[in-house]
C-alpha positions in Angstrom: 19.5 5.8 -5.6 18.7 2.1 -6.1 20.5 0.4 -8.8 21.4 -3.4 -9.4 24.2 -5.4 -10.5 27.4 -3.3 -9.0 30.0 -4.1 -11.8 33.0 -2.7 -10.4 36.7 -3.8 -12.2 38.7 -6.7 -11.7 41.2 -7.3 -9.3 45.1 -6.4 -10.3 46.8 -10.3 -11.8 48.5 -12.5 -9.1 52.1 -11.3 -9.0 55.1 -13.9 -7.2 54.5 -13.8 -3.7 57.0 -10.9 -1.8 58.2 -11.2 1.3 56.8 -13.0 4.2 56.7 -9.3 5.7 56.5 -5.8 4.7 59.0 -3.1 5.7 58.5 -1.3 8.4 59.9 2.2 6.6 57.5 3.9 7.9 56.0 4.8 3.9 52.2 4.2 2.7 52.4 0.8 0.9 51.0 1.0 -2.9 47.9 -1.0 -3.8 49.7 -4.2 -4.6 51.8 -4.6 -1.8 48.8 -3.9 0.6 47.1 -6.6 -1.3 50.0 -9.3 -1.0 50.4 -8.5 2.6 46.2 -9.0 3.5 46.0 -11.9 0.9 49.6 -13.8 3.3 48.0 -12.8 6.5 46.7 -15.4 8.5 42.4 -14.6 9.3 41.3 -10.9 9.0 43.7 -7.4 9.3 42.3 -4.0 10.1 44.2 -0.9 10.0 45.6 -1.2 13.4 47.6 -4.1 11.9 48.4 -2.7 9.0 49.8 0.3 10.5 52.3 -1.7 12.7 53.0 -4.1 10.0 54.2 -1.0 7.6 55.1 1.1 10.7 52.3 3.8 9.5 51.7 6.4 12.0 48.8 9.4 12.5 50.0 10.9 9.2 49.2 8.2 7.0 45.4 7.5 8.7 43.3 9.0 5.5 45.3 8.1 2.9 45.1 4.3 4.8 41.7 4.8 5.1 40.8 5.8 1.2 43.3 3.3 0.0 41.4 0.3 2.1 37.7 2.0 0.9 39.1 1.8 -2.6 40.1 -2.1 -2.9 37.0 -3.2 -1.5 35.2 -1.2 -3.5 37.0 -2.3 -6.4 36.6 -6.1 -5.4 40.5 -6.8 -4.2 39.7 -7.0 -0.6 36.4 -7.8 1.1 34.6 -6.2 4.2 34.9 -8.9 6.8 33.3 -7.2 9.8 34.0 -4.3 11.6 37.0 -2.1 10.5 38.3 -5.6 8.9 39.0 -6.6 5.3 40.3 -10.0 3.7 42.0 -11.0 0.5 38.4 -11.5 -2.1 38.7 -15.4 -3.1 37.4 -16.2 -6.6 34.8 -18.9 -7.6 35.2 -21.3 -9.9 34.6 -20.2 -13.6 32.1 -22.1 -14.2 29.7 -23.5 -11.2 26.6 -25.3 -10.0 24.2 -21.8 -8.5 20.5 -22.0 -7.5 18.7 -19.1 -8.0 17.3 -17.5 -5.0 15.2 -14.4 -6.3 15.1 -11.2 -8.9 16.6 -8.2 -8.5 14.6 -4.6 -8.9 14.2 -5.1 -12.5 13.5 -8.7 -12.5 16.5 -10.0 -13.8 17.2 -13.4 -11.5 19.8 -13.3 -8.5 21.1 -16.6 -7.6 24.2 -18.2 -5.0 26.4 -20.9 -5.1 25.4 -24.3 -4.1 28.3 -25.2 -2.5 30.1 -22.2 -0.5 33.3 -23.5 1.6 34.6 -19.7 1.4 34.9 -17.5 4.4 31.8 -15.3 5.5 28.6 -15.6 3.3 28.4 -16.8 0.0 28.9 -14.5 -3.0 25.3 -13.0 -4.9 25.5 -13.8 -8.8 23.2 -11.4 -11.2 22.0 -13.7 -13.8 22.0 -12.7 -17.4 18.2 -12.9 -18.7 17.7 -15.9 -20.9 18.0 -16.3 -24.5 15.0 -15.1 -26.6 12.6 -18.1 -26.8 14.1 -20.2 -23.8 11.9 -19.2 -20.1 13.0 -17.1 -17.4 14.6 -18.6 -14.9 12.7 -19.3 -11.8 13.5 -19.3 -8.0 15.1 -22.8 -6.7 15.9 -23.4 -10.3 20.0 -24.7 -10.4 21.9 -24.1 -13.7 25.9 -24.6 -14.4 26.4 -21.3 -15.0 29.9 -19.2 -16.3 30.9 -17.0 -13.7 32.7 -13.6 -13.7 34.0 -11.5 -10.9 32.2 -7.8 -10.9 33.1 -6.7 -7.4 33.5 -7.4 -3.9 31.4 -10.6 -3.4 29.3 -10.2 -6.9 29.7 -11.9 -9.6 27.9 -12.0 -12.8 26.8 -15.3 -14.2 25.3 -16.6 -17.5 23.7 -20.2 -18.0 25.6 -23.0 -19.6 23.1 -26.0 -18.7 19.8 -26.4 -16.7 19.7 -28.8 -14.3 16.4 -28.5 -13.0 12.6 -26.9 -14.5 11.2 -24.7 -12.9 10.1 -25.8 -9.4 7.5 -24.1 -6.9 4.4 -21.8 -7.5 2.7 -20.4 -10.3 0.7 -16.9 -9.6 -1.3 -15.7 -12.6 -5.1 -15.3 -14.0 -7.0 -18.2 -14.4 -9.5 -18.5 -17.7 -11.7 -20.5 -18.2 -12.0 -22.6 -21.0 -15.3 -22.3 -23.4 -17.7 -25.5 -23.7 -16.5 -28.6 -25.5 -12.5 -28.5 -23.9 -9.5 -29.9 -25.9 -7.2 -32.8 -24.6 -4.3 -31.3 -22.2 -1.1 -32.7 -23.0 -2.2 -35.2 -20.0 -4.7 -36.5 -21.8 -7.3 -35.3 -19.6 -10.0 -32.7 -20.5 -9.0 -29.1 -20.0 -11.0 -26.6 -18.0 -8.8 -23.0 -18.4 -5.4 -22.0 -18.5 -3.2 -19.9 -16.7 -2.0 -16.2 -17.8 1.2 -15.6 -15.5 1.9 -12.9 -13.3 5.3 -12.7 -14.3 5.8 -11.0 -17.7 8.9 -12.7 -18.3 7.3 -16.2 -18.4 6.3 -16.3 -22.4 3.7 -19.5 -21.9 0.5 -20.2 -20.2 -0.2 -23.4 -18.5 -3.6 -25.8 -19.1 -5.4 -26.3 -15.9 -6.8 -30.0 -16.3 -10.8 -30.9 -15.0 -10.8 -31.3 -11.7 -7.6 -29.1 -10.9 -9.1 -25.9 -10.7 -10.6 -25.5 -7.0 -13.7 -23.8 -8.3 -11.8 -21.2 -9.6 -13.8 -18.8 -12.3 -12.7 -16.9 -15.1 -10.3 -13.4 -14.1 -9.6 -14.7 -10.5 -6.5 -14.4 -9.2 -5.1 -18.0 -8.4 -1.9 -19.6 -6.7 -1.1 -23.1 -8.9 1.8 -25.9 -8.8 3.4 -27.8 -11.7 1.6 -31.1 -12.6 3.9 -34.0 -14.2 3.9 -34.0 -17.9 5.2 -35.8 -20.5 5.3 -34.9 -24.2 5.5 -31.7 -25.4 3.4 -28.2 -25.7 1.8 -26.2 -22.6 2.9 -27.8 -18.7 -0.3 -28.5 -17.1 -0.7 -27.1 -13.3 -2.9 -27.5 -10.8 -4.6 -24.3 -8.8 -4.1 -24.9 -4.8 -5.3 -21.2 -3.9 -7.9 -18.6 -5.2 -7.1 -15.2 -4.5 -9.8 -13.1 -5.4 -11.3 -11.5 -9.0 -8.6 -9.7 -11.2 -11.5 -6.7 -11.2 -11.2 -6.3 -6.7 -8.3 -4.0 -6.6 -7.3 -5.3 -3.5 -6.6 -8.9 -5.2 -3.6 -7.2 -7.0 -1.1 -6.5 -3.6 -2.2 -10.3 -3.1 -0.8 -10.8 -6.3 2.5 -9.6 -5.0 3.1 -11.2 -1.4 2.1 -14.2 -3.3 4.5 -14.2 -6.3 7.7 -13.0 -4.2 6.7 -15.3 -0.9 6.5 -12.1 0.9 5.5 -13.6 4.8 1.9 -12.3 5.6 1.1 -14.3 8.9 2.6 -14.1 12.0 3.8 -17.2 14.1 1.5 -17.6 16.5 4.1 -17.8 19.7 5.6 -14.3 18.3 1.7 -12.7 18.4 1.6 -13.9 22.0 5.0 -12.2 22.9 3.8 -8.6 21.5 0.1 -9.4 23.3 2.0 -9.2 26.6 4.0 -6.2 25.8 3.5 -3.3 28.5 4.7 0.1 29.0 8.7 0.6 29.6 9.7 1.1 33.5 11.1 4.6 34.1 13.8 3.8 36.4 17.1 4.1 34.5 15.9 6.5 31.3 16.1 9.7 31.1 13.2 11.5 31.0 12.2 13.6 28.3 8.6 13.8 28.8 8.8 17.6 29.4 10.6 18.2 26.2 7.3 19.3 23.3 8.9 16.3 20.9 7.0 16.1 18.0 5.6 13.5 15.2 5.3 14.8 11.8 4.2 11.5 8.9 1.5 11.3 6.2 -1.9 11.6 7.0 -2.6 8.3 6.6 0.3 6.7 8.3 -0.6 4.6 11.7 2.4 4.0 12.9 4.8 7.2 14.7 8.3 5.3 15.5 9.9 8.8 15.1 10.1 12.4 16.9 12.1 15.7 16.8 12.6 18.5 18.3 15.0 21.5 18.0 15.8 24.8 20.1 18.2 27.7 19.7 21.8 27.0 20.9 24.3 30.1 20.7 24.0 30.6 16.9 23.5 26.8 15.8 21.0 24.6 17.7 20.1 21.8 19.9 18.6 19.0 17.6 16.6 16.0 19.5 15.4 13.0 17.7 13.8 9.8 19.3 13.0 6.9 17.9 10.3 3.9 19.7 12.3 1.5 21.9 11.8 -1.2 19.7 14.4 -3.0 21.2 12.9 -3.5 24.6 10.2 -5.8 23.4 11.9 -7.7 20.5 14.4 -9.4 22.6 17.1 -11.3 21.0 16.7 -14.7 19.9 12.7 -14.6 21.1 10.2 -15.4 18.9 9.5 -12.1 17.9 12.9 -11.3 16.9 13.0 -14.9 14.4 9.7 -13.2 12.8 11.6 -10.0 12.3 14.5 -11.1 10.7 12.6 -13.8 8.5 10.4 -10.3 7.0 13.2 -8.1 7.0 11.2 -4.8 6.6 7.7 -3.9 5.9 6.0 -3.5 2.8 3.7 -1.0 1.8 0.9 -1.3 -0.3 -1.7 1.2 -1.7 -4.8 -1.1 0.4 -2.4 -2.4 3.3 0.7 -3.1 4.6 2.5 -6.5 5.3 4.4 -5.3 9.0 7.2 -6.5 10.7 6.1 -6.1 13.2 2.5 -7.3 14.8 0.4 -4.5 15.6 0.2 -5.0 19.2 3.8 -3.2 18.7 3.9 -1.6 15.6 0.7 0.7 16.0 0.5 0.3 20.0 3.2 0.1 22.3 6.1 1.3 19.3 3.7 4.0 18.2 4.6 7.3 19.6 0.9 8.6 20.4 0.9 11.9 21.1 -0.2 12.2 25.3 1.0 8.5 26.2 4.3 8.1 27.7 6.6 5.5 25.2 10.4 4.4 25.7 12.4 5.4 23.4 16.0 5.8 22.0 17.1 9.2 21.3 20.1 11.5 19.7 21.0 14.9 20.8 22.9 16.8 18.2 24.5 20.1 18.3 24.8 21.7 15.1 27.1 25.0 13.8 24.6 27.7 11.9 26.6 26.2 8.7 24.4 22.5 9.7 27.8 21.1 10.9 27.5 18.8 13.5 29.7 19.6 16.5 28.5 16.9 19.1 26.2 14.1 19.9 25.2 11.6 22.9 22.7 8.7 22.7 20.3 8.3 25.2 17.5 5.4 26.6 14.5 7.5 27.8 11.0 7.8 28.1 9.4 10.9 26.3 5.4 11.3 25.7 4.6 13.0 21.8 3.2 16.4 22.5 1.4 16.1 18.8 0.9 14.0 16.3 1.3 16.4 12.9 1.1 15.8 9.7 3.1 17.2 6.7 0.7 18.9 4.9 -0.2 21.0 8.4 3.6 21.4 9.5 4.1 22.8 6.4 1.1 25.4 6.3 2.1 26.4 9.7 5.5 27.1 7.8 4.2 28.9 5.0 2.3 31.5 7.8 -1.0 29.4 8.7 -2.5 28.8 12.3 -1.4 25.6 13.6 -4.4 23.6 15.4 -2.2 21.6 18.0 -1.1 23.5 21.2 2.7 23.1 20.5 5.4 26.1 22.0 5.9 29.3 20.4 7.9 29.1 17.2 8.5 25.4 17.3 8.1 24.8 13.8 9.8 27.7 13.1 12.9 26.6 14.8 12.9 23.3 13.4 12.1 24.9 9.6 15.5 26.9 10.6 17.3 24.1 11.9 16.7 22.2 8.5 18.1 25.3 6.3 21.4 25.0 8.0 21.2 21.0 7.2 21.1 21.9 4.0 23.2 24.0 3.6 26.0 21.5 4.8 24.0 19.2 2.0 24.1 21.2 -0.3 28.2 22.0 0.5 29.3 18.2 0.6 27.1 17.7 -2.9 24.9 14.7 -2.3 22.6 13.0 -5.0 18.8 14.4 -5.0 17.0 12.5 -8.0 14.1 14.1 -9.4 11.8 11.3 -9.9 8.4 11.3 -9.0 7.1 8.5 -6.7 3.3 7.6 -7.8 0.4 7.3 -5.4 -2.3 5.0 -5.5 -5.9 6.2 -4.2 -8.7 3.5 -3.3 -11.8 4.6 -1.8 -13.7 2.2 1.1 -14.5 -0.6 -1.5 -10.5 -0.6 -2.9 -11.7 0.9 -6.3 -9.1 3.1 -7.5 -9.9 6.6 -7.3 -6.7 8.6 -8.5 -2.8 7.6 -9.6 -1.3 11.0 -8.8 2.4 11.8 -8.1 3.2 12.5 -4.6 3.6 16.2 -3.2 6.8 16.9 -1.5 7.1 20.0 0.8 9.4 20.9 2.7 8.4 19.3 6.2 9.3 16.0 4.0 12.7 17.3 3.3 12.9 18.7 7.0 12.6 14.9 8.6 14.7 13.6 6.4 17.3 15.6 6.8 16.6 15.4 11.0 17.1 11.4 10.2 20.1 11.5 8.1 22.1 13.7 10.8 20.9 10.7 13.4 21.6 8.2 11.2 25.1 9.8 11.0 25.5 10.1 14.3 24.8 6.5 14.8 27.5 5.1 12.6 29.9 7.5 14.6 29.1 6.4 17.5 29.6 3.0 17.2 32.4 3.3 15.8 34.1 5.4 18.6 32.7 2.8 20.5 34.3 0.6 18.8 31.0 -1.8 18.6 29.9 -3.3 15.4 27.8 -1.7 13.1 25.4 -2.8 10.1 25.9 0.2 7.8 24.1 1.3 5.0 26.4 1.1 2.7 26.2 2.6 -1.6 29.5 2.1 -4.2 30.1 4.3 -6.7 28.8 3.6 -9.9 30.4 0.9 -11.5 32.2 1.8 -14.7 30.2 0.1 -17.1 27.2 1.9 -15.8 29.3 4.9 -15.5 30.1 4.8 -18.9 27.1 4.2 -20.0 25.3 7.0 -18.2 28.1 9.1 -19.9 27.1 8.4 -22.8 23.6 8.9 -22.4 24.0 12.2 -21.0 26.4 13.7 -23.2 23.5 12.8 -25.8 21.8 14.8 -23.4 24.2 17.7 -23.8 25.7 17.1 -20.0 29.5 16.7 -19.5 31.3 14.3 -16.6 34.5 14.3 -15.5 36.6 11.8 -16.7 36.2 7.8 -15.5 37.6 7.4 -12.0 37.1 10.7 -10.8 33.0 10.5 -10.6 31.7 11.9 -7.1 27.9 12.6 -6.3 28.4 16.4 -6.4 29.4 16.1 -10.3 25.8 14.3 -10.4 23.9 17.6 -8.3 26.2 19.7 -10.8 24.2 18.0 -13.4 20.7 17.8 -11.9 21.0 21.4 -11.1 21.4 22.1 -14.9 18.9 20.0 -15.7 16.2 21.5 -13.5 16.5 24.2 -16.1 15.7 22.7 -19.3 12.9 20.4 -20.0 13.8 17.6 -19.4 14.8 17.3 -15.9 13.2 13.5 -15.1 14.8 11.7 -18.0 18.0 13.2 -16.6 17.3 12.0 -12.7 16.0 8.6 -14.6 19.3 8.3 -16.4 21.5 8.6 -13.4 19.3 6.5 -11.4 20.1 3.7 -13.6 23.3 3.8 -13.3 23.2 3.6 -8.9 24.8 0.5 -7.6 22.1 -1.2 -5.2 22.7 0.7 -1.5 23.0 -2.3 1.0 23.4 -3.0 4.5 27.0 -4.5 5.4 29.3 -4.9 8.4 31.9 -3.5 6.1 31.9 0.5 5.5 32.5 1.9 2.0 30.7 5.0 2.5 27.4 6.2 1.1 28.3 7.9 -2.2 24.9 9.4 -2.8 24.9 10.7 0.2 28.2 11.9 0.2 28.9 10.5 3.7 31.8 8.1 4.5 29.9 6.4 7.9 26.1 6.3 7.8 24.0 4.1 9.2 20.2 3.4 9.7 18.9 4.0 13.0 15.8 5.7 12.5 13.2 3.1 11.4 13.6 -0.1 14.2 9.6 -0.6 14.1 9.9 -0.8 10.2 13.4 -2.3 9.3 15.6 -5.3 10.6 19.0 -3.3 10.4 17.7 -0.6 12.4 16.7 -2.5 15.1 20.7 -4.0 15.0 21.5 -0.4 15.2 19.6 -0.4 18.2 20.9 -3.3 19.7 25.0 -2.3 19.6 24.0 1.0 21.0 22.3 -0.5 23.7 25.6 -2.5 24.2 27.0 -5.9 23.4 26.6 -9.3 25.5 23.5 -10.7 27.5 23.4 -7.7 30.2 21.0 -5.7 29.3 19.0 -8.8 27.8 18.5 -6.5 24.6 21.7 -5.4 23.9 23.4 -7.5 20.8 24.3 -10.9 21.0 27.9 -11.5 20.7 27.0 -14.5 18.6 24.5 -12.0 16.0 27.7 -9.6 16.1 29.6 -12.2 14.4 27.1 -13.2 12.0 26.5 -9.1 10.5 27.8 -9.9 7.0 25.1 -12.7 6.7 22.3 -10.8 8.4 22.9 -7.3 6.0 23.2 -9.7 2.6 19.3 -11.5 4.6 17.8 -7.7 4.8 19.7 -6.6 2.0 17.6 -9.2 0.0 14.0 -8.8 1.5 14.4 -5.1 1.1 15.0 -6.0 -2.9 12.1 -8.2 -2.8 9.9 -5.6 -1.3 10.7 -2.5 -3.5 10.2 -4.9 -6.2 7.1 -6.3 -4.9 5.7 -2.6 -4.3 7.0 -1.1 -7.5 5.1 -4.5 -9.2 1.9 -3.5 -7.4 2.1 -0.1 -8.9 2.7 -1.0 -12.3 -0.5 -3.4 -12.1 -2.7 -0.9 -10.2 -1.5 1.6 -13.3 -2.6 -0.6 -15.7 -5.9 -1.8 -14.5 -6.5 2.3 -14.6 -6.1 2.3 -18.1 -7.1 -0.7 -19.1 -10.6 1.0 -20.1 -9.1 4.0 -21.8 -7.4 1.3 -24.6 -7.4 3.7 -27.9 -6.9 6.8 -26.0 -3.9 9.4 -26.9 -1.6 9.9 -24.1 1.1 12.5 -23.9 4.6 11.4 -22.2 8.5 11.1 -23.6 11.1 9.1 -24.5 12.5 7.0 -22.0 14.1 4.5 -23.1 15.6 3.2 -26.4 16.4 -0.2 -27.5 16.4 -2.2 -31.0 13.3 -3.7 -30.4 11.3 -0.4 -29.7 11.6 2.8 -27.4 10.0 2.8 -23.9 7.4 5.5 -23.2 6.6 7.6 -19.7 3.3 8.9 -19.5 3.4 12.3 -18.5 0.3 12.3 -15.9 0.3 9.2 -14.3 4.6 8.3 -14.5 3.7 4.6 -15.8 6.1 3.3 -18.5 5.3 0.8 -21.7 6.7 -0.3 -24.9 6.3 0.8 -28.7 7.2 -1.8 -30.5 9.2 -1.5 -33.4 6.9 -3.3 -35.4 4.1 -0.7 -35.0 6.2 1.9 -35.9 6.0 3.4 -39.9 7.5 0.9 -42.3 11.5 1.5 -42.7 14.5 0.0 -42.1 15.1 1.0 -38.3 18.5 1.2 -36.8 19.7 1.4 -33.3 22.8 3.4 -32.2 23.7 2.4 -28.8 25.9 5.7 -28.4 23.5 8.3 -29.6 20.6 6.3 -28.0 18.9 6.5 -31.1 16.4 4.8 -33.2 16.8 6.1 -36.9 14.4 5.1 -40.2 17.0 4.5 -42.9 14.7 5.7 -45.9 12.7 8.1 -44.0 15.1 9.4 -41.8 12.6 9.6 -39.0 14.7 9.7 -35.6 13.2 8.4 -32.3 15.7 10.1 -29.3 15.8 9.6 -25.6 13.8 12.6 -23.5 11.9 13.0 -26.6 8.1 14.4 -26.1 5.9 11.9 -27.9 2.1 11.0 -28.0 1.1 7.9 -27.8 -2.2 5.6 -28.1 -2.6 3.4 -25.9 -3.5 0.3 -27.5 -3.3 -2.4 -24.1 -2.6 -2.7 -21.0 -2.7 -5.7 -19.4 -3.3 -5.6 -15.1 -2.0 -9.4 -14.6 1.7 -8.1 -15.7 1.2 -4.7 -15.8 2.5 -4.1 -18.8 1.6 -1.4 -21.3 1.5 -1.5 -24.9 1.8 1.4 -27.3 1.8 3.0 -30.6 2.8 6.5 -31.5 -0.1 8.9 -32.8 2.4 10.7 -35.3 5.4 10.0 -36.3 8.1 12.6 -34.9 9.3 15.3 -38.0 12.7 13.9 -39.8 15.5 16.1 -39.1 16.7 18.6 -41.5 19.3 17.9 -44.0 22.9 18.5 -43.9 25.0 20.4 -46.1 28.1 18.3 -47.1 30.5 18.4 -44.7 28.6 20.4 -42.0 29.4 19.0 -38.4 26.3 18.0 -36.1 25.3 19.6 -33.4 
């Protein structure tokens, strides 16, 4: 359920200002006057003032509530911490921005360079470039023509560079045959550069004595040299990363190009070296309750356990999550590396932690048989999976097993289980997770069927397999364990009336809403009318789906159209989820906003010394836009690494027939998924038969005009694969056959 670009509509016209306060008749106030009254207050309202301002009692609390969710959805008002909202202030139409990263589909994201507005600055989704001009880079500023798309987003096109391109270059180096031609330096050239980045339409000359030693297919890290004239920049190469053909080069490739951090400051390795065990004075001990960890079989790392006994006719639900707190101390030098990473990123030959792994595989590792601190959440459920109470809890617990999912799930389906856990654990926690669902399944929340790929390397990195990943249900099983905690979490703090980074997920925008309309009534799948979208309309149609033949393009389709989830001080609810307060909780060893989480349940002020920090509390907006933005960069980063690991698979199977469908169409070609392997590349509409080809935006169609050939989204096509290219990892292809031209109408005969 990760989008981009949230486009959400504009805020109501400026009306003459009322009066300098509302009546206090006891009546809701409509949209408007609500806005007038936040925009003329002085600093930020809540409801509490808002209710005595309009003289709003117990009655009006949800309608309040939705009508507050609602503007700051639509962009009028803006979360401004907890339970707060203030009047959105507009930018400029046109501005000076710098631009500061890509977003999931490598389109840039950039912020203003001068931000006098109150709380952080607003994100601006950059239009790509005009065909022929390059992509912009990060630290590149432009003038750019700004336009209000939600609360705190804008999207921005370019008017005027003002800078080049500044900073690194990450690409393939080749080397240039004997007798070199002049660079546009005048020096002798020795190779040129292939970038990463398939954006980037040029390769840069790599003058004599600039290229480190580097030989032809390595992997190299280069900066800009000064040039003057025209034709190819020249750079200089100032790291080798390893050959193209080592498949561990290539998640080098990615911490490189997106300045993913990879080495720990050294003060912040000496503060987890001195980590020891947790004192047991002051936690509860849960050391004789059988909690369990259940993860992939090659995960190292165990920050989560659960448990679950009978209780009347619902049950008793524990999970507990690694004190991660305790060690990463506020403000310490382990706590600055944290929030500079953000999160960890995973990679098919290693992962770039957040953590060093003095904590994240030792001391914040629940190992089965060793006692470990931890934070934990008891939950009472209903037989329905409602949740009827919770408390949160510091103990210490020691992991009775360490299970995997593949053997929690045979000792579901009937098999022996190896590890000496109690009688009919498994049993009662398979139970406990059907009445989970069945609350899931009653609220309708969003369950996209889209494969995830896995990446196999034997001991020497080669790849051995790209496979999709099984799900059982023992996946399903934690995650539904986590999302009840995670739920619990957001609850709590809010009784508590502490702040709270949620996890926050809008609606889906109504351009992209209308769009995925569109596409899916080409589909033969209805919506309800614009403005009236909710999740469980989506499950309606991914449950019809699952019965035809085409049920990925349809989860693909509707995964498009997401808005980004984020992490914000501001609740808006979690729409795919179907949740209006959710919050992570479950991941502190792996994820900066858990470990906040972690931190206002522990309390807030310097007593304990790892509660949060009054000063952190006011600074939420800015931190959940910081991990908001390395969690971007790292699915992007990972989803990069796939794509290239993909295509160095094939890239010795060029001329083979592949089978996949349609997945995307455009009037420049139609996109292709493989079938097997779930990678994606182009057919150009240059390889296709000779005709004149038409694309119809609506239909999502690409039509021969003479032939009348039709190429349709979710179409079954096969392919030849004719390159792929690892550096990028794009794919090129052609189609095998062209698809049969539809039958002829009879005059006046309606289509289907």
């Amino acid at each position: 359920m990760e989008g981009r670009k949230p486009s959400d509509p504009q805020p109501p016209p400026e009306t003459p200002p009322g009066p300098a306060s509302p009546p206090r008749d006891g009546g809701l106030p409509d949209r408007e006057t609500l806005r007038r009254f936040v925009t003329e207050a002085t600093g930020r309202v809540g409801k509490r003032e808002i209710a005595r301002a309009f003289g709003l009692g117990p009655a009006h609390k949800a309608a309040l509530r939705d009508m507050l969710r609602e503007l700051a959805m639509d962009g009028t008002l803006v979360p401004a911490g907890a339970r707060r909202f203030r009047a959105s202030a507009a930018m400029p139409e046109a501005t000076v921005v710098q631009v500061t990263g890509t977003d999931p589909d490598g389109d840039p994201i950039a912020r203003p360079v001068l931000w006098e507005g109150d709380g952080p600055a607003p994100v601006i989704f950059m239009h790509p470039e005009q065909k022929g001009r390059p992509a912009l880079a990060p630290g590149e500023r432009v003038v750019a023509r700004l336009k209000r798309v939600g609360p705190g987003r804008y999207e921005g096109r370019t008017l005027r560079r003002l800078t080049d391109a500044p900073g690194r270059i990450v690409g393939l180096f080749r080397a240039t045959p004997a007798d070199p031609a002049a660079t546009p330096r005048g020096a002798r050239e020795a190779g040129r550069i292939v970038p990463a980045d398939r954006r980037a339409k040029a390769e840069w000359v790599v003058p004599a004595g600039e290229t480190l030693g580097a030989e032809t297919d390595e992997i190299v890290v280069a900066e800009p040299l000064p040039m003057a004239g025209h034709g190819l920049k020249p750079a200089r190469i100032v790291e080798r990363l390893g050959p193209m053909g080592d498949a561990r080069s290539v998640s080098l490739l990615a911490i490189h190009t997106h300045g993913i951090p990879d080495q720990f400051a050294a003060d912040a390795l000496a503060e987890a070296a001195r980590a020891r065990g947790v004192p047991v004075d002051g936690r509860e001990d849960l050391r004789a309750v059988p909690l369990i960890t259940i993860d992939g079989a090659d995960a190292r790392d165990f920050d989560d356990a659960v448990y679950a006994e009978p209780d009347g006719t619902g049950f008793r639900l524990i999970v507990a999550i690694a004190d991660v707190a305790h060690y990463v101390r506020p403000g310490s030098a382990l706590d600055r590396e944290a929030r500079r990473r953000g999160n960890s990123v995973y990679f098919p030959d290693r992962v770039v932690p957040m953590l060093p792994e003095a904590l994240s595989n030792g001391w914040c590792s629940l190992r089965p048989g060793e006692d470990r601190g931890c934070l934990f959440a008891e939950i009472h459920i209903d037989a329905d999976g409602r949740k009827l109470r919770h408390r949160f809890g510091r103990g210490i617990m020691r992991s009775a097993a360490r299970l995997t999912y593949d053997a929690v799930q045979a000792i579901a389906d009937g098999g022996a289980q190896d590890s000496p856990l109690p009688e009919g654990l498994v049993a009662t926690l398979f139970a406990a997770w059907r009445a989970l669902s069945t609350a899931r399944a009653q609220r309708g929340t969003l369950e996209l069927d889209v494969p995830e790929r896995v990446v196999r390397l034997d001991e020497t990195g080669r790849i051995t397999a790209i496979e999709p990943r099984i799900r059982h249900d023992s996946h399903r099983l934690i995650e539904e364990f986590m999302v009840l905690a995670n739920v619990a979490a957001a609850e709590e703090l809010e009784r508590r009336r502490l702040p709270c980074l949620y996890r926050i997920h809008a609606a889906p925008s109504p351009e992209r809403a209308a769009s995925m309309r569109d596409t899916l009534e080409a589909m033969g799948f209805a919506l309800p009318p614009a403005g009236t979208l909710h999740a469980r309309d989506l499950a309606g149609v991914l449950a019809r789906a699952a019965e035809g033949d085409a049920p990925t393009l349809v989860s693909e389709t509707i995964l498009r159209a997401q808005s980004q989830a984020e992490y914000s001080p501001g609740n808006i609810g979690h729409f795919g989820l179907a949740l209006p307060s959710y919050a992570h909780f479950t991941s502190p060893i792996r994820r900066y906003a858990d470990l906040m989480v972690h931190r206002a349940l522990i309390g807030l002020g310097t007593t304990p010394p790892d509660a949060m920090l009054a000063a952190d509390a006011a600074k939420l907006e800015e931190i959940g836009q910081q991990v908001s933005t390395a969690e971007r960069r790292a699915i992007l980063a990972e989803r990069e690494t796939t794509e290239r690991y993909v295509a160095a698979w094939l890239a010795d199977r060029v001329g083979a027939e592949l089978t996949g469908h349609v997945s995307g169409v455009t009037r420049f070609g139609v996109f292709v998924t493989l079938t097997r392997t779930g990678a994606g590349g182009l057919v150009p509409v240059s390889t296709l038969p000779d005709d004149v080809w038409t694309h119809d935006d609506k239909t999502h169609t690409l039509r021969g005009r003479d032939s009348g050939l039709v190429l349709r989204l979710g179409q079954p096509v096969t392919v030849r694969l004719a390159e792929a290219t690892p550096v990028t990892g794009g794919l090129l292809f052609t189609l095998t056959d062209p698809p049969p031209a539809p039958a002829r109408r009879a005059r006046g005969q309606r289509p289907r």
